[in-house]
Each structure stands twice: as structure tokens, then as C-alpha cells.
N, C-alpha and C positions, 0 to 999 in steps of 0.2 A: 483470581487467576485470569489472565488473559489469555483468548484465543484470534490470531487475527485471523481470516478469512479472506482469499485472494475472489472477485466477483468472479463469476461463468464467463463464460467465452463470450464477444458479442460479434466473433465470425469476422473480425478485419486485423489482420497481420500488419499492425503497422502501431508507429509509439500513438496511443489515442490521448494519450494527456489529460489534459482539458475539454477533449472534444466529449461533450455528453451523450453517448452511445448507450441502447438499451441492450437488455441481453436478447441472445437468438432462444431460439425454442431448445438449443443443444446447451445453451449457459442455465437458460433455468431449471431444468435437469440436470445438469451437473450441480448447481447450487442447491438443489431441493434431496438431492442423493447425497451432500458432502456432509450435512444437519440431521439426516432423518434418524439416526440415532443416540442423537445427542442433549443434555438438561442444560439452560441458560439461564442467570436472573435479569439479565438486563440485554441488550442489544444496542450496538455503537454502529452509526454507521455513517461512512462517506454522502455526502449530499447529491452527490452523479448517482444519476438514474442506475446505472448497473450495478451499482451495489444497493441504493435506498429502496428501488423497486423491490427487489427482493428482500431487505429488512423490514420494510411495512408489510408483506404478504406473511413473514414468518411470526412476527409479533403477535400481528395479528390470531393467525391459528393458535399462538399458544398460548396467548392473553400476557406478553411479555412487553416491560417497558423498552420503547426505543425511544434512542438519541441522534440525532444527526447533529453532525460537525462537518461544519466545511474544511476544519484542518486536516483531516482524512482525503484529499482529495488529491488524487493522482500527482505527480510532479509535472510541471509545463513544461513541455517538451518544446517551447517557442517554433522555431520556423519547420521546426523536425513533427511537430502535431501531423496526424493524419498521413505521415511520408511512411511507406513500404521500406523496412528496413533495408532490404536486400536492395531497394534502387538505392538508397542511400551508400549499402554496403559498394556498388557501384557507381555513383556518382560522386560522394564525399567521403573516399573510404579512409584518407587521414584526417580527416574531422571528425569521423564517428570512430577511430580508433583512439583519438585522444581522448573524446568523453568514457569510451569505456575503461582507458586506463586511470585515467583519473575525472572524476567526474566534480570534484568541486573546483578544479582550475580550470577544466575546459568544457565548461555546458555548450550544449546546442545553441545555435545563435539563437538569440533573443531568448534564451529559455532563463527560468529562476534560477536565482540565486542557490545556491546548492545548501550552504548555511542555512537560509532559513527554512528552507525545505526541512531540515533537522529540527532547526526549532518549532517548527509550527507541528510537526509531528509527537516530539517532545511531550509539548502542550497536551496535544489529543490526548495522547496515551496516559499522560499522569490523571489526567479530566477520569478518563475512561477506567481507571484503576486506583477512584478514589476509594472505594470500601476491597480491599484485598480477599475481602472473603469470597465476595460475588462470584461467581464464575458470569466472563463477561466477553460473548463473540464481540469482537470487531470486524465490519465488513469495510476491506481497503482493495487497495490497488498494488501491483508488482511492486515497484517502484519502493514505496511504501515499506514490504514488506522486505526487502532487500536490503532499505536502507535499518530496519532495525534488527535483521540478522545481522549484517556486517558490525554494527555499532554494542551489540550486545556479544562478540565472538573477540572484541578486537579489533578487527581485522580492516585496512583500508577500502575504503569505499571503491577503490579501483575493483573491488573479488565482486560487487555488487553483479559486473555482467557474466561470471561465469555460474551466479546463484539461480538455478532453475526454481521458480516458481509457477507451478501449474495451477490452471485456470481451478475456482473452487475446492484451494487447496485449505487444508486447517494448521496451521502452527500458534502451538503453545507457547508464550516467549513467558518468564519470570520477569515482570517488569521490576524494575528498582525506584522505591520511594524516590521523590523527592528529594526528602530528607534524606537517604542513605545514598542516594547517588554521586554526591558531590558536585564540584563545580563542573562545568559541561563543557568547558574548554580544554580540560583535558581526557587523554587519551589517544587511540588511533583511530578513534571513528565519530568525532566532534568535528 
């Protein structure tokens, strides 16, 4: 079973992307309170400090193997990295309304590929749920976790921005073999 793991708050309101931010003293409390009563065999986790800091302190306490993948790692938000939504939401508010309705035809400029954003997550997650027995946190990013609610619901990626993911949140997803998932081009949320 997989659990993903959304990291603690690192106290800046804006798309952090790629920027490697640690957490605030309010994220690693909220990340140490989202765990504290929970059994793990393995630990996954994004290579940014706001999530690996916290995967190496909790391994550690509880003698659990970690993994870092860099496929875990936020979606690059290109020229949008580190922008204040709300000045966005007022400066570019038809650019950021097209990414939110659709977000694999109209990324932020210079931002990824939206496609491979899927596949590289893909990747992770089948990596990360190679023995199904495991019970197996991953610690990701919104983005991330958004993008495998939508794709696991159906649902187009455009519902991604109305998908509330709070900071040190836990979702259980039924990941799908490999083998049982089929080809990856189809669907509504490939």
C-alpha cells in the first residue's frame, strides 16, 4: 500500500517548484504530528529538502529504510517558481487561468512538460510499490499529489486546481501494477 505524504508548510504562499525550500518550524510539526501514529516498511521520498529532511529524521528514529527519487520532485513551475499566486492571480490572471483549466496545454511559461511530469511520476510510484505488501509512505509535493488523485479518479487534470491538498496531509492511493494498468495513453488522465 501506498501512502503519499504532502511535506509541512515551508511558510511561502507562492508555486515553490523547484525552488529547494526547507521546512519552517510550523511544517516540521505538522509533518512529525501527520506520522506519529502511524507503522511504515519503507520510506520514499522526494530529493528537496522539505520533504528528504524530514524522511531522513523519521527513518532514522525508527530504523526504516529510505529511498530518495528525484522523480518525486515537485512540477517546475518555470518562470511562475517562487511568484505569489495572488500577484499572478493579478498580473497574469488569463495565463494562470488557462493553466489551471488545463494544465497539460497551457503550462507556465518555461514550465515542464506536463506529459512527462506523468511519466516521471509514473516511474516513481511503480519503483516505490514494488512489493505491494509493504506499507510504503511517500513524501511528495501538491502537485504530485494532485496529479495522481486526478489520474487515479479519471478525472481531467484541469480538477487538479480545485484538489485541496493540505500541507502534511496522508493519502492512501491503490496504486495499479504495471502489469495491470495498461497502456498509459489511455484514459482521462494520461
Amino acid at each position: 500500500m501506498l501512502v503519499l505524504m504532502r511535506h509541512g508548510t515551508t511558510g511561502q504562499p507562492s508555486y515553490r517548484g523547484r525552488l529547494d525550500d526547507a521546512l519552517s518550524d510550523l511544517g516540521w510539526a505538522q509533518s512529525r504530528a501527520a506520522v506519529a501514529d502511524t507503522h511504515w516498511d519503507l520510506l520514499v521520498s522526494s530529493t528537496q529538502r522539505r520533504c528528504a529532511d524530514f524522511a531522513r529524521e523519521l527513518g532514522a528514529a525508527r530504523g526504516l529504510p529510505l529511498r530518495l527519487d528525484a522523480r518525486l520532485v515537485e512540477y517546475d513551475f518555470g518562470a511562475w517558481q517562487g511568484r505569489r499566486i495572488d500577484d499572478l492571480q493579478r498580473e497574469e490572471p488569463d495565463a494562470l487561468a488557462r493553466y489551471r483549466a488545463d494544465p497539460e496545454r497551457c503550462p507556465p511559461p518555461g514550465g515542464e512538460d506536463f506529459a512527462a511530469f506523468g511519466r516521471r511520476v509514473v516511474a516513481a510510484l511503480d519503483a516505490a510499490n514494488a512489493d505491494p505488501a509493504q506499507r510504503v509512505l511517500v513524501l511528495t509535493h501538491g502537485a504530485v499529489i494532485r496529479w495522481v488523485q486526478c489520474r487515479l479518479a479519471g478525472l481531467p487534470f484541469g480538477a487538479m486546481a480545485e484538489t485541496g491538498i493540505a500541507n502534511a496531509s496522508l493519502h492512501a492511493v491503490a496504486w495499479p501494477g504495471a502489469a495491470t494498468r495498461g497502456d498509459e495513453r489511455r484514459g482521462a488522465c494520461v
